[in-house]
DOPATI-270469 format. One record per residue: x, y, z of N, C-alpha, C, O in turn; residue in one letter. Coordinates in pm, whole numbers, plus 50000, padded with zeros to 5 digits. Each point is the difference from the previous one (the first is absolute). Last residue first. Example, Ala and Ser with C-alpha at 12.3 -4.5 7.8 and 13.67 -1.06 7.14 Angstrom:
REM DOPATI-270469
512854977550708500825011950006499235010950073500515011150017s
499784931749976499115011950000500905012050000501044999850066a
//
This chain:
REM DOPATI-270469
201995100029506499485012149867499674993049867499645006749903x
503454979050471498874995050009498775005949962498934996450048x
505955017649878499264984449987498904994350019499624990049939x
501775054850153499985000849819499374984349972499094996149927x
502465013650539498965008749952499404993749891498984993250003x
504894997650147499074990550022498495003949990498984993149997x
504575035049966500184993249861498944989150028499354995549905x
499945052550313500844985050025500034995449903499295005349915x
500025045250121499284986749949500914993650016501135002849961x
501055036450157498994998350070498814987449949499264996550092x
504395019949620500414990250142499094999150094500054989550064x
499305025249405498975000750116501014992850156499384992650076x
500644995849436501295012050047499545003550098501045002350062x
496494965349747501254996150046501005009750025501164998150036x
494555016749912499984991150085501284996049989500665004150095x
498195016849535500315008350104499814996050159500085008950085x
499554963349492501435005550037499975012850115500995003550065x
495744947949866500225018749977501395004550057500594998050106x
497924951349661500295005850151499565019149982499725006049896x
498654941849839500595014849989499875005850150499124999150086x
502414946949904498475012749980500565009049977501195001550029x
501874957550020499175006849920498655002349959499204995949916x
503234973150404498185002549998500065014449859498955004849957x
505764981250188499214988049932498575001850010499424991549932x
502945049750191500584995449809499444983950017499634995949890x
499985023150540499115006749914500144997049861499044999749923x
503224978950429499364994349938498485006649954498884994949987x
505575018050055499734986149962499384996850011499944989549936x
500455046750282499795004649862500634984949902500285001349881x
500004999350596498065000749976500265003949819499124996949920x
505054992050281499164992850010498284998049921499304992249936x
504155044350151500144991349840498824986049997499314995749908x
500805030650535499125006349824500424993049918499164994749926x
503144990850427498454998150006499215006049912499004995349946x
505915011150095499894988049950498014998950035499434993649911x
503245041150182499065003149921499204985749920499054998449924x
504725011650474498605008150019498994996849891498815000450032x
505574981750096499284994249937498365003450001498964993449988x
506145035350104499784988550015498474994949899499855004949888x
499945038950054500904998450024499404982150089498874995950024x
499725022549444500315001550178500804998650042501014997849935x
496305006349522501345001250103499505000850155499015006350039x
498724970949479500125004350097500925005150062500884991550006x
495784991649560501064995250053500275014650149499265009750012x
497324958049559500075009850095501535000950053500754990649974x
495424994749655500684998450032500465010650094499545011549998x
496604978249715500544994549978501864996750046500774992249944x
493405027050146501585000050054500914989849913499614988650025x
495845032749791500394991750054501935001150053501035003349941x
495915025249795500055003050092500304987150105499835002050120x
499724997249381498995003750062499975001350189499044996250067x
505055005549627498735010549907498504997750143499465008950065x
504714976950184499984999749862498525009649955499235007050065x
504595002050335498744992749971500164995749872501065001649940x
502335001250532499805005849848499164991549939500024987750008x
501765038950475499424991149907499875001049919499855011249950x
503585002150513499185001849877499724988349867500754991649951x
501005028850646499274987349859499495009549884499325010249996x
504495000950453498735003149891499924982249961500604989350006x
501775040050496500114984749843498755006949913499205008750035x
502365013050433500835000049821499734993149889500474999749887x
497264997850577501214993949998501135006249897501184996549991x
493624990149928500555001550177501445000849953500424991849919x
497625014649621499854988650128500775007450088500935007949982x
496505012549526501035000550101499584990150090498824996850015x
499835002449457499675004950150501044995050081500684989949984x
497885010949452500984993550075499285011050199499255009650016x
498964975449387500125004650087500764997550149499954988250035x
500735000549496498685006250010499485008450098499415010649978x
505844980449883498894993650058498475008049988499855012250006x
504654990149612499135011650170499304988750021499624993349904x
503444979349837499735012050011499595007750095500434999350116x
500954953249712501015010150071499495013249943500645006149915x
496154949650277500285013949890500985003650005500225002650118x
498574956850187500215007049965500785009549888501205000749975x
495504954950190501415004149921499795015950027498875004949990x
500524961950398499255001349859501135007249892501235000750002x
500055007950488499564986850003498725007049868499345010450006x
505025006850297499654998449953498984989949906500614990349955x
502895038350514499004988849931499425001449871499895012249987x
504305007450400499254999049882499584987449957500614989349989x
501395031550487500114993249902498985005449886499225009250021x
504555005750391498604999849910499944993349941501064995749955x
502625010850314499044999450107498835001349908498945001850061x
505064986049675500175005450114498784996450055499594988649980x
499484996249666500845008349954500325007050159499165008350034x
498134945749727500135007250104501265009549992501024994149962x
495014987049653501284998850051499835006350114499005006850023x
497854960849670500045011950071501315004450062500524990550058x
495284991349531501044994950077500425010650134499275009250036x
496664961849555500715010350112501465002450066500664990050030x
494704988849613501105001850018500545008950127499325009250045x
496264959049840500705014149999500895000450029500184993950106x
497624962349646500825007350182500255011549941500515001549889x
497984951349875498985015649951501245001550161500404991150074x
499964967549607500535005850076499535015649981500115007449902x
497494945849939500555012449998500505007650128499365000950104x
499984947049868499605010050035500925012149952501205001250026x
497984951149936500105006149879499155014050060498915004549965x
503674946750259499125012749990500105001249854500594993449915x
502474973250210498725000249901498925007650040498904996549957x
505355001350265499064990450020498784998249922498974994150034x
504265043449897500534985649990499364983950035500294989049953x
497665059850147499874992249878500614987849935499484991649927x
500985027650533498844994449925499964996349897499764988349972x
504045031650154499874986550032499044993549965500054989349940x
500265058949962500694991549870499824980750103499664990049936x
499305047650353499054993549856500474990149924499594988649979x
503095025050393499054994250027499234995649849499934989349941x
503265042149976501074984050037498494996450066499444996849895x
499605043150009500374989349879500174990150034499384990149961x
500295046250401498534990749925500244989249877499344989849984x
505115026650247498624996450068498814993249947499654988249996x
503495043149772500344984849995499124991950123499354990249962x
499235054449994499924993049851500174986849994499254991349957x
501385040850423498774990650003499874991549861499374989549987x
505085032750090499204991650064498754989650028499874988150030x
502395041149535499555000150139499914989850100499474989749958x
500895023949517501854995250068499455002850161500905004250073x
496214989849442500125005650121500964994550095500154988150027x
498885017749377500364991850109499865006450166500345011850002x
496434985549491500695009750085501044987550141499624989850058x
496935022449432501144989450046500945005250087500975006749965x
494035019249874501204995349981501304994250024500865008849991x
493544983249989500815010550045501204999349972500284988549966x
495164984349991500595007749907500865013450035499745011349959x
498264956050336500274994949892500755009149870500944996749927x
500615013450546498755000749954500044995449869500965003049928x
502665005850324499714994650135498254999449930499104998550083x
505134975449706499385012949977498664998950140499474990250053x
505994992049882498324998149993499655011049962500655010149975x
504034966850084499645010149922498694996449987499684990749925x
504694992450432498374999249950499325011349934499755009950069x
504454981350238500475000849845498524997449921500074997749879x
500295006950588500705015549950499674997549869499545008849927x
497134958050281501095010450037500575006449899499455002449893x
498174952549921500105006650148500905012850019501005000949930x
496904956549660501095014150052499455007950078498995006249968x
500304939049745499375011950066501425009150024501164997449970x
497014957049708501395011050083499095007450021498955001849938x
499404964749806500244996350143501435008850115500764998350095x
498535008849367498874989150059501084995850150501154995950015x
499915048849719499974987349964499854989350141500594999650108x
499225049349881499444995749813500664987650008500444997349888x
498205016450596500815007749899499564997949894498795000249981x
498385002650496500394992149909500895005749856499555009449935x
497565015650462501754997449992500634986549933501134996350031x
494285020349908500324985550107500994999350035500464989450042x
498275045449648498915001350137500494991150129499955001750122x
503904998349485498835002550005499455004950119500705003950094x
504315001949729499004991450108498885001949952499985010949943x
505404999649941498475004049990499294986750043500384988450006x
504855030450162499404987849909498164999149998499364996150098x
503805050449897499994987150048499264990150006498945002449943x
501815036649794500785003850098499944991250149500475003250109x
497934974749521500635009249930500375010450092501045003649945x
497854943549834500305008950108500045011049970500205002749882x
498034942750030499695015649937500455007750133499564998550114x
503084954749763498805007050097499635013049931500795006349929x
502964963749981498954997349878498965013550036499495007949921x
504884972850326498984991049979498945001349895499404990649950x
503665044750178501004988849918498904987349978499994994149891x
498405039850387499945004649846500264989149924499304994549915x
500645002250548498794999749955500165002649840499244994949917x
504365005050346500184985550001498455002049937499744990349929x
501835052050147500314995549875500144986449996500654995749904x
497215036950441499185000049909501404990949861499595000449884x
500515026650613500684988449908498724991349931499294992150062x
501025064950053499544984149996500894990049945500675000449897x
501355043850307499914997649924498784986449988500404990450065x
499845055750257499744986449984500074997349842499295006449923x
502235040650366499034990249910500564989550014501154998650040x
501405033250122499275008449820499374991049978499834997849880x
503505009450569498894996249973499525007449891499915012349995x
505034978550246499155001449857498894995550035499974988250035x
503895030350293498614992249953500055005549897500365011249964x
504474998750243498894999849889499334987450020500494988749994x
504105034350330498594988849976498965009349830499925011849967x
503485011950264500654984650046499284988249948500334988149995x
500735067449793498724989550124501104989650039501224999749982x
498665055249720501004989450078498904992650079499075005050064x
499645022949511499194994950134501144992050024500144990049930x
500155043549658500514993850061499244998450154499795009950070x
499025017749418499934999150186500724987050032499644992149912x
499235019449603501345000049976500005001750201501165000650042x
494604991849698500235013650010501755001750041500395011649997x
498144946849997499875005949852500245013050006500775005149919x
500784967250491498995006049936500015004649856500985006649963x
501674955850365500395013649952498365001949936499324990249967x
502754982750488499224999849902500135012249893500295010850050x
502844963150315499545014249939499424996849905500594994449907x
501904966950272500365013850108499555013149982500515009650057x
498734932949834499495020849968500605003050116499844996950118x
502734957949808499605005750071499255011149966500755009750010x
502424966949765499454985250062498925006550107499454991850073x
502175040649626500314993449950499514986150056499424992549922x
499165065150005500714989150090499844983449926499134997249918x
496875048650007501864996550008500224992450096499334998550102x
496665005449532500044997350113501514996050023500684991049952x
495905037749724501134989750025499904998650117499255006850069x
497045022849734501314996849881500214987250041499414990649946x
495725021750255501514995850022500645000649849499504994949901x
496115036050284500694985149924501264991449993500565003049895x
494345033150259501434999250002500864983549936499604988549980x
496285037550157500225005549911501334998949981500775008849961x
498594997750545498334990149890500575006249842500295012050002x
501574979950572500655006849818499054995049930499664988249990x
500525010850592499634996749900500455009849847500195012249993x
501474976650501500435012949932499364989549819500684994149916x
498235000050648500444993549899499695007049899498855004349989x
499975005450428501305003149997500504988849888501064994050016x
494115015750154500904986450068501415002849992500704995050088x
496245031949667500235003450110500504990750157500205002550119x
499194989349416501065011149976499945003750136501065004250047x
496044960749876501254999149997500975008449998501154996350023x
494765016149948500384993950152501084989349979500434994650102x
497575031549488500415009050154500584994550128500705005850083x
497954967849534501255009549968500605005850150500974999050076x
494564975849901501164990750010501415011049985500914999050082x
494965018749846500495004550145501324987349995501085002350054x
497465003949467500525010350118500485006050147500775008650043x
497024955049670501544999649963500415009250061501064999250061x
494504996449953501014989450150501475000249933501004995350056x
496165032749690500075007750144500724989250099500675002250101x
498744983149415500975015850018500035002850153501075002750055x
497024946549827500305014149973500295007950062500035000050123x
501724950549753499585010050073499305012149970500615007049919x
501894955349871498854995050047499645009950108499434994550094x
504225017149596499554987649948498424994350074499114995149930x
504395040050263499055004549940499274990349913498855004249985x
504314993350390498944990450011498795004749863498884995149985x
503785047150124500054986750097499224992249995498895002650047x
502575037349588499464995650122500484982850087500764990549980x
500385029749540499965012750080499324998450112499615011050039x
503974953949769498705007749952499615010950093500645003550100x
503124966550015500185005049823498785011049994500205011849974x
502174979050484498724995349920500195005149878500395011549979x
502774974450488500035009149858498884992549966499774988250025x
501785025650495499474994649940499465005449806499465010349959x
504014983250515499995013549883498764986249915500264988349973x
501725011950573499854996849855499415006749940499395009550049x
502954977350463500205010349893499514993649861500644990949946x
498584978450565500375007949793499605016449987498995006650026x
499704968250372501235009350068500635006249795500495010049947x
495104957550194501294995650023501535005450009501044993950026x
494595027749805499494988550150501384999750048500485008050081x
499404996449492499925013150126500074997150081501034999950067x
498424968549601501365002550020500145013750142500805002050091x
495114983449777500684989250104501275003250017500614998850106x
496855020649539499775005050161500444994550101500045005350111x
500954988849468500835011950002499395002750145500525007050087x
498064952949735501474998250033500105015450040500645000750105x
495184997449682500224993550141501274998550059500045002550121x
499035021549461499925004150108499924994150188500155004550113x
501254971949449501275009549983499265010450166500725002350096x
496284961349728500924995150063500905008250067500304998250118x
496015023049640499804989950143501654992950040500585003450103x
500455034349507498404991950025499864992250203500675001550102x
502855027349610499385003950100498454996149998498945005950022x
506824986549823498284995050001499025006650070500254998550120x
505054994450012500045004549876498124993149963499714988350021x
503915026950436498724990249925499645003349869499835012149984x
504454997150346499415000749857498904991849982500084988849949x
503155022350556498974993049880499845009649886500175012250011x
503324985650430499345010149873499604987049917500674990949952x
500025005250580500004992649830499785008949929498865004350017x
500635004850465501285003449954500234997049851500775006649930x
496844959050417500025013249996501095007349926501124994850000x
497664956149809500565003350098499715017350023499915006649897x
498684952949766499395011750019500485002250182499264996650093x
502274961549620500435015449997499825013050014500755009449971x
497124944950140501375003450071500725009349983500735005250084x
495064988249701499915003150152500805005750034500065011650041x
500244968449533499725012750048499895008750069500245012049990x
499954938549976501625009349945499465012749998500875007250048x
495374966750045500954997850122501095007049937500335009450072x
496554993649609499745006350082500634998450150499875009050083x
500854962749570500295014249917499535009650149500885007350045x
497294949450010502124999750006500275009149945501235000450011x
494194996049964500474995850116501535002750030500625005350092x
497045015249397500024988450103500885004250151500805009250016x
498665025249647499024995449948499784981950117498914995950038x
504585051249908498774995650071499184988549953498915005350024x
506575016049880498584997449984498934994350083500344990550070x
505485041449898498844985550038498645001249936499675011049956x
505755005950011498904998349956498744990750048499774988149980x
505165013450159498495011350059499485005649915499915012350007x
503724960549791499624991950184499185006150031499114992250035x
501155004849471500645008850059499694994750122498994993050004x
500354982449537500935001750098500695006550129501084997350051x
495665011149520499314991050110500514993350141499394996750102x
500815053149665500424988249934499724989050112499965002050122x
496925042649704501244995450082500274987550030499064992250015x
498165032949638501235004050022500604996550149500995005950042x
494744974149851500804999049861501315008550054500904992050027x
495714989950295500395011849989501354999049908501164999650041x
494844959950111500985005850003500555017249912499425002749895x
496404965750347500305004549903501145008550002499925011050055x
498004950950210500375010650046500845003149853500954993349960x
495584965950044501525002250032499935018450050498875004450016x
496934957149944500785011649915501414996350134500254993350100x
495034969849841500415014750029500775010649931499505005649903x
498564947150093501325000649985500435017650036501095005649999x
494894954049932500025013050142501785003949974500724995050087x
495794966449627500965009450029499805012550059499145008549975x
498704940550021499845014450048501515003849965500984994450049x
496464959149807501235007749988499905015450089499415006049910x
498264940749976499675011549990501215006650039500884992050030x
500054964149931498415001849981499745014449931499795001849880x
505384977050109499125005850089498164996849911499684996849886x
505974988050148499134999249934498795010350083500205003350117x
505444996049836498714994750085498875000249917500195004449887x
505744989050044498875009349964498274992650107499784988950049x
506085026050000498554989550016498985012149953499735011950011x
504465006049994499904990649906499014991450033499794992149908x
501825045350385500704993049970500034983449939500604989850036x
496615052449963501115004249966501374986650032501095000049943x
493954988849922500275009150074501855003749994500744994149921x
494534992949750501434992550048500135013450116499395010750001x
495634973049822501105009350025500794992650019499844988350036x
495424996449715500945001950095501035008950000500165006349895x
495734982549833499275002450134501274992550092499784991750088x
500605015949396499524982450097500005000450159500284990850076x
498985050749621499634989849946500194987750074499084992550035x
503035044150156498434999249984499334989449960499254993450072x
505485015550123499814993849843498334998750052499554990350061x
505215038550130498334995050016499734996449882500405005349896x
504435006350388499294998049906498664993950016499694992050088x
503415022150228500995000649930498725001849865499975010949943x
499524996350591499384992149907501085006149850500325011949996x
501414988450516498575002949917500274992349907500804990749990x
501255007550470500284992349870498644996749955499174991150019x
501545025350421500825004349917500794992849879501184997849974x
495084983550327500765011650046501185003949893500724990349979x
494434977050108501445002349902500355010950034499105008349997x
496874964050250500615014349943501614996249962500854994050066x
494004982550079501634997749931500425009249927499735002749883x
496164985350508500325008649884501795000949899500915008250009x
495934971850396500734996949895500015005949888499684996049888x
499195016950561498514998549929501004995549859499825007649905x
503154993150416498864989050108498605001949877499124991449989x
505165031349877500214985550015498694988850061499744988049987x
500415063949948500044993849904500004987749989499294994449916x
501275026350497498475000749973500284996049877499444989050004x
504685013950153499224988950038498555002649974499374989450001x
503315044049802500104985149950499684986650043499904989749934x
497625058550175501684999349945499954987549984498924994350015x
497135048749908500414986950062501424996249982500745005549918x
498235033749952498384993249952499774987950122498964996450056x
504455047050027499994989249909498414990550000499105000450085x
503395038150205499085002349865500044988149908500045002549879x
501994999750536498855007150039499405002249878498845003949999x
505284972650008498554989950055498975011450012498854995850002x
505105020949843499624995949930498864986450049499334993049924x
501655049950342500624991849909499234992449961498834999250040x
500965055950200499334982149972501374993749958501105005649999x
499775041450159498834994250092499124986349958499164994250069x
504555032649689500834992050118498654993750102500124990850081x
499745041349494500195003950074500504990150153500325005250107x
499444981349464500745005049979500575010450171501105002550049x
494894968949885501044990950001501845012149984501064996950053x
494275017749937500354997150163501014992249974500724998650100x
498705027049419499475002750139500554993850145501015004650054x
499484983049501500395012349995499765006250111500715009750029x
497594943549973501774999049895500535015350032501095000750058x
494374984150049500675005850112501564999649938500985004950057x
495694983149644499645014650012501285003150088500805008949970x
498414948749774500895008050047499975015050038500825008549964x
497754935550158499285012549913501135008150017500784998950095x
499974947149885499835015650097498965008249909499414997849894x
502384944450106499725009949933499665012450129499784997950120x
504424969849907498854994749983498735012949954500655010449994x
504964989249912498924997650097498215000249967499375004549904x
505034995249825499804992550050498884999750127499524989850049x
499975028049443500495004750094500764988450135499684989349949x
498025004749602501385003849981500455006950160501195002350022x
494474955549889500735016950018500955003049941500374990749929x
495154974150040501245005849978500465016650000499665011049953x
496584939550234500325017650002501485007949972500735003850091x
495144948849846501595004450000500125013850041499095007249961x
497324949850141499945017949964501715001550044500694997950100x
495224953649825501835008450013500065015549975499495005549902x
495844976750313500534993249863501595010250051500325008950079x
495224999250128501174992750075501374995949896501114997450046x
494935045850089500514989949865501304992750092500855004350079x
495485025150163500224986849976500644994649868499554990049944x
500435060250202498744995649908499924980749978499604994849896x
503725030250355499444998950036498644995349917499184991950044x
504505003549752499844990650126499235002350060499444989950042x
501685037849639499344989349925500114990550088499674989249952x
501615050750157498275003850006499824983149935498914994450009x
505535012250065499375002550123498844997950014499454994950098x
503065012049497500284985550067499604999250127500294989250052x
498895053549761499544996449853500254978650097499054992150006x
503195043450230498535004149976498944990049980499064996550072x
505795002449765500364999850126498164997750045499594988449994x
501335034149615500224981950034499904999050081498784999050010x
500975047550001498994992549939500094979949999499284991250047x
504035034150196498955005750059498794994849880499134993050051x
505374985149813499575011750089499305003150052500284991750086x
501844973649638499684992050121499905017850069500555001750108x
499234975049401500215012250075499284999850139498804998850025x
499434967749602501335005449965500065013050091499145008449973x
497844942450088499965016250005501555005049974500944995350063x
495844959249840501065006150024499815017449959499495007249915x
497514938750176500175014849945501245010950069500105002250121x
500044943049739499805007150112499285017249914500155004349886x
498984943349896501055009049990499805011950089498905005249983x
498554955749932500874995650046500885012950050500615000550107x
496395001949534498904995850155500904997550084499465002050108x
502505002649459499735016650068498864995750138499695007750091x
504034969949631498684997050019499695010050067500785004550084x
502534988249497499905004650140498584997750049499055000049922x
//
């Protein structure tokens, strides 16, 4: 194979690929650039999937990267639904699912995840649905009619965004969480809390500590059953419990993986001229930290750009604070660095109901922050406290609890 000859190819035509074949045009690369999907449309982001798309106010041009004539004029050659079957590292090619094999230069895998399925219910049922793509989220729509007894089963981001839209939309729904909070995996205790309250006070009959036996009915749930032996009559079941990675065309190849496909500084993998972008990307966010995936927005964002660079023979470490943010009825929540799932160091009240609270390390440096409001009140502190965690200075905690000290205060301190 001649590899000077040979295109660079991107596996996963989502919000990181997608990104990742954009930045490598704009960065002047002219050479062949493949872009393979399983989806058929051209690449999106999927925040508005649970949100404005469900709620009837976008489509699918309002969130997409670009659509297929912008692919065609910066030539970009996208394969639509016919992934990648197999990867042979060693002679730096793939077969795809319907038997050609290609050759490539360099390689980006961006393959993302699936919507992790719910072991006790059977895969055949008509109102069972999932979230995770474009066309999962149009069959959803159509069934979120006024009057729907819903079952959302999850009570992370996805399971609470649907349960607010479902409101919105006239649903009756019963929302089930195994654990003893909301979103408790990446939250703490107090945003798991007002998230509780204001859904309960939206009229959605949250259950925390809870589990499914069975699920009755035959081509149709007509009743979820509870371990505790409760019966929920619905019309409809969401499953939101997570993102599975597709992480096994990386394994079967050889790749070092492990809750998804590991990366170096360079998002470069363990074998020569592969890289990894987005959901399914196992980095570390510090040389010596521990192997972490981020299922965000800004994640597949900044990756899918970097990782391009480097495909061009950068050899730039990937350094970005992390962040993310949901909208929950008329509030939202922010978060940005890592946050502790413990007590914040220190936290202060916003205009409005909202709080912030921060969290330091030993020497008083911000290492992360997060927020409640209403609409997009607080999005400007997360701001400034991005970029108190990149000038790490020691801050004083009785200043950041201080609402009377500006945060712009602290910055120019």
């Amino acid at each position: 194979m001649n590899s000077a000859n040979a295109p660079l190819v991107i596996v996963g035509a989502g919000h990181a690929g997608g990104r990742a074949a954009l930045t490598l045009r704009d960065q002047g690369y002219r050479g062949r650039l493949i872009l393979i999907g399983d989806e058929p449309h051209a690449p999106y982001e999927r925040p508005p999937l649970s949100k404005g798309l469900l709620q009837g106010t976008v489509d699918l041009a309002g969130y997409s990267l670009c659509d297929s004539a912008r692919l065609a004029e910066l030539d970009i050659e996208h394969l639509a639904d016919n992934p990648v079957h197999r990867l042979d590292p060693q002679q730096h090619r793939l077969q795809l699912a319907d038997g050609r094999w290609l050759d490539y230069a360099r390689l980006l895998l961006a393959t993302g995840g699936r919507a992790r399925r719910l072991p006790s219910v059977p895969e055949d049922l008509l109102n069972v649905l999932y979230l995770r793509t474009h066309d999962e989220a149009l069959a959803l729509r159509a069934s979120l009619r006024p009057g729907t007894r819903l079952v959302v089963v999850g009570g992370g981001f996805i399971g609470l965004e649907v349960a607010a839209t479902a409101r919105a939309l006239g649903c009756t729904v019963t929302l089930l969480e195994a654990g003893p909070r909301l979103a408790g995996r990446v939250l703490p205790e107090r945003l798991s809390g007002v998230l509780l309250d204001l859904h309960r006070s939206q009229g959605v009959d949250v259950r925390l500590n809870v589990a499914i036996e069975a699920v009755q009915g035959t081509r149709c749930v007509e009743s979820v059953q509870l371990v505790d032996g409760q019966l929920l009559p619905c019309d409809l079941v969401v499953v939101g419990i997570g993102m599975q990675p597709n992480i096994e065309l990386a394994a079967a190849a050889g790749l070092d993986v492990g809750q998804g496909i590991r990366v170096d500084a360079h998002l470069r993998s363990s074998a020569p001229d592969i890289f990894a972008a987005g959901d399914v990307c196992e980095f570390r966010l510090h040389p010596h930290g521990v192997f972490q995936r981020q299922e965000t927005w800004r994640n597949a964002e900044a990756q899918g750009r970097h990782a391009a660079l480097n495909l061009l023979g950068g050899e730039l470490p990937f350094e970005v604070i992390p962040g993310f943010w949901s909208d929950q009825y008329d509030w939202g929540l922010q978060t940005v660095g890592v946050i502790a799932n413990t007590q914040p160091t220190a936290s202060r009240d916003t205009p409005g109901g909202g709080f912030l609270m921060f969290y330091l390390d030993a020497e008083q440096r911000l290492q992360g922050a997060c927020g409640w409001g209403q609409g997009n009140s607080i999005a400007r502190d997360i701001k400034l406290c991005e970029r108190l965690i990149a000038h790490s200075n020691p801050l004083s905690v009785g200043a950041l609890a201080d609402a009377d000290v500006p945060l712009k205060q602290l910055l120019r301190s």
